[in-house]
Structure formats: structure tokens, C-alpha cells
C-alpha positions as protocol buffer text, in pm:
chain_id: "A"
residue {
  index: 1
  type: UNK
  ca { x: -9661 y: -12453 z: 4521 }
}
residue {
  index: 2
  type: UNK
  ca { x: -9404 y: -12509 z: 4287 }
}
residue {
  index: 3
  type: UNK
  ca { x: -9255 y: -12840 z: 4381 }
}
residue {
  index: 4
  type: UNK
  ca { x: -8953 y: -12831 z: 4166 }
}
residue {
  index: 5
  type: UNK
  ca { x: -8827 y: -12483 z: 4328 }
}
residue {
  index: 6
  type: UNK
  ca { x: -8902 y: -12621 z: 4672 }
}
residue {
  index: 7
  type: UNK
  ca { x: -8688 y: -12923 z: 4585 }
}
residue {
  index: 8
  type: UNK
  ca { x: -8380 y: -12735 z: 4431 }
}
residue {
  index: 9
  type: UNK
  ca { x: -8408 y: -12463 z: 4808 }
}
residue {
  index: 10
  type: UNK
  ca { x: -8364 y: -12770 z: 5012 }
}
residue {
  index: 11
  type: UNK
  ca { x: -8062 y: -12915 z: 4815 }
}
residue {
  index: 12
  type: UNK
  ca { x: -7920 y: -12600 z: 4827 }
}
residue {
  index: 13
  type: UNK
  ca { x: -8004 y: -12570 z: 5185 }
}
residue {
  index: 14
  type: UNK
  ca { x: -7811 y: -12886 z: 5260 }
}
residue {
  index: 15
  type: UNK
  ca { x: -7497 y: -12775 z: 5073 }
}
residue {
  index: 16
  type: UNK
  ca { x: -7500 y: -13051 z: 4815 }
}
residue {
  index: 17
  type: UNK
  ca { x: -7407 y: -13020 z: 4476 }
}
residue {
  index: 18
  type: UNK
  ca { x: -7636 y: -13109 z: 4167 }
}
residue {
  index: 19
  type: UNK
  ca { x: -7390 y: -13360 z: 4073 }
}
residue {
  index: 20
  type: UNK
  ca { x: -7434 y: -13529 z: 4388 }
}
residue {
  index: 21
  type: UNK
  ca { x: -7804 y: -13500 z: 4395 }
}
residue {
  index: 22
  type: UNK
  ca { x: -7844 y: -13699 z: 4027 }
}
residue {
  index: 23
  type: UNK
  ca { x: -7589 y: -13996 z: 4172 }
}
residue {
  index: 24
  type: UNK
  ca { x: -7782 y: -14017 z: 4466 }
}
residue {
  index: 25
  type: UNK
  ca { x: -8121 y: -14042 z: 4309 }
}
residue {
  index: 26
  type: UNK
  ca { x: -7986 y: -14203 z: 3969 }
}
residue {
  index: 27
  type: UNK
  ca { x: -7999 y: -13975 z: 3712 }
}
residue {
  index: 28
  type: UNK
  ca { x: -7822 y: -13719 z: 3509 }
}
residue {
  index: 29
  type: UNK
  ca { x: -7718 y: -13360 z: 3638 }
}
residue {
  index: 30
  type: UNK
  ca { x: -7951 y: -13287 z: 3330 }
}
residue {
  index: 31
  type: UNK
  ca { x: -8259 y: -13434 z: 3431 }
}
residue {
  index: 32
  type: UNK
  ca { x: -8230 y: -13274 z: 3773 }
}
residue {
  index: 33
  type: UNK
  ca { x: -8258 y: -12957 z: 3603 }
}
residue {
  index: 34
  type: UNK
  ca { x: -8539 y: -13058 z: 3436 }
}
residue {
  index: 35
  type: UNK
  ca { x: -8694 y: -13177 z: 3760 }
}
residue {
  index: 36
  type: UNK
  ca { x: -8603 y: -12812 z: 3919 }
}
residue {
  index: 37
  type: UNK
  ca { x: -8852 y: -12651 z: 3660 }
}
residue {
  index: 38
  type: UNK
  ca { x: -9103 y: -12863 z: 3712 }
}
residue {
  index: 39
  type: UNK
  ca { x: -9460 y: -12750 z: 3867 }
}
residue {
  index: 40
  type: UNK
  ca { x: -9576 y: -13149 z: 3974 }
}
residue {
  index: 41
  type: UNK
  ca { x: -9348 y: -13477 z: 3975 }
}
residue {
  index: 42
  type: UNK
  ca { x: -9423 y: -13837 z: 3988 }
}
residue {
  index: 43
  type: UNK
  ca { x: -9515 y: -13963 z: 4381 }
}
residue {
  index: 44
  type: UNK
  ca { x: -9218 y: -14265 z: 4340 }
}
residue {
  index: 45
  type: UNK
  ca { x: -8986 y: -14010 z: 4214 }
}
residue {
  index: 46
  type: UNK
  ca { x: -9061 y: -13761 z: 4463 }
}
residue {
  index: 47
  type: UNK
  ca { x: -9062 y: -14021 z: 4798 }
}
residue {
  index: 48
  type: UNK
  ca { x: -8690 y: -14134 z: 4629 }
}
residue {
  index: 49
  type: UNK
  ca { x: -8582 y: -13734 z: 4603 }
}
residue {
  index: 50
  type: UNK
  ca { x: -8784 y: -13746 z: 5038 }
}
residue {
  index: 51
  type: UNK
  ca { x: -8567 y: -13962 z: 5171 }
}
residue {
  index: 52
  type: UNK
  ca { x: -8220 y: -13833 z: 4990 }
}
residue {
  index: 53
  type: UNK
  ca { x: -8275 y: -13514 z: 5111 }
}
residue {
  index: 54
  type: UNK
  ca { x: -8421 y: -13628 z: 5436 }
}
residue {
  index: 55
  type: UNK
  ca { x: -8695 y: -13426 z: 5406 }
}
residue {
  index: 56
  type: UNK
  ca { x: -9102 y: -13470 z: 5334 }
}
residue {
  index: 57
  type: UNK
  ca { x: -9230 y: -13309 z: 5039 }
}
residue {
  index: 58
  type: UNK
  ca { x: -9592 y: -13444 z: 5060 }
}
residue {
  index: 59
  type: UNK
  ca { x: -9648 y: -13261 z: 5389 }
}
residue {
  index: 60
  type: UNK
  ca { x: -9500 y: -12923 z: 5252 }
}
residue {
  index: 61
  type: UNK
  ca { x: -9739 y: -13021 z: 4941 }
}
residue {
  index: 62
  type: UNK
  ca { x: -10016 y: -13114 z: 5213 }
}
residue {
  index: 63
  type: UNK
  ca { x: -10014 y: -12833 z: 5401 }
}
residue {
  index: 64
  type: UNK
  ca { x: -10028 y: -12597 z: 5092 }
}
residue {
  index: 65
  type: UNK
  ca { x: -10382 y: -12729 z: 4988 }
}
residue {
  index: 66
  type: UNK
  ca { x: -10632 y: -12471 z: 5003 }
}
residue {
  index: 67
  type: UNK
  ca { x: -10375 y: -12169 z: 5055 }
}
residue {
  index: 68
  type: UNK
  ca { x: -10406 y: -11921 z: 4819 }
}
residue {
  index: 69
  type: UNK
  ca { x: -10084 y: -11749 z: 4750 }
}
């Protein structure tokens, strides 16, 4: 599972802009990017990016244990 894809799909899911997403989670549109490419993130970073996008990452990341894909 590839956290940072399954971040960026749900933003874009919930029509927001990437410029929205950084104010909301106080960053830079850059860094968001960065976040986008990434394979693992930081837990506190991830619950902050879980509740701005109303929407739980560690269960998605939970239920992916042991799947081969």
C-alpha cells in the first residue's frame, strides 16, 4: 500500500485543491507533493492529514496487512 497515492485519491475524491489541503494541514503546496510520493509517513502527520480529510488511513493501512498485491 502506497500511503501517499491513497492520500492524494481521497483529496481528489473530495474535490479539494492542493492549495487547500497544505493550509489546512500547515504546510506548503510543496511538501504535499512530497507527501503524495511517499511510500510511509509519520503516525502524527498522518492522524492530522485523518481528520482533514475525514477519513481513517490506519484502517485502510490495517486492513492491507498480510494482502499480497
Amino acid at each position: 500500500m502506497h500511503i501517499g497515492n491513497c492520500i492524494r485519491k481521497k483529496l481528489k475524491e473530495g474535490g479539494h485543491s492542493v492549495s487547500w489541503f497544505a493550509l489546512q494541514i500547515c504546510c506548503t503546496r510543496t511538501h504535499c507533493y512530497k507527501i503524495f510520493r511517499k511510500e510511509s509517513i509519520d503516525t502524527e502527520l498522518l492522524e492530522r492529514i485523518c481528520r482533514v480529510l475525514n477519513h481513517n488511513f490506519f484502517e485502510d493501512i490495517s486492513n492491507n496487512i498480510g494482502r499480497k498485491d
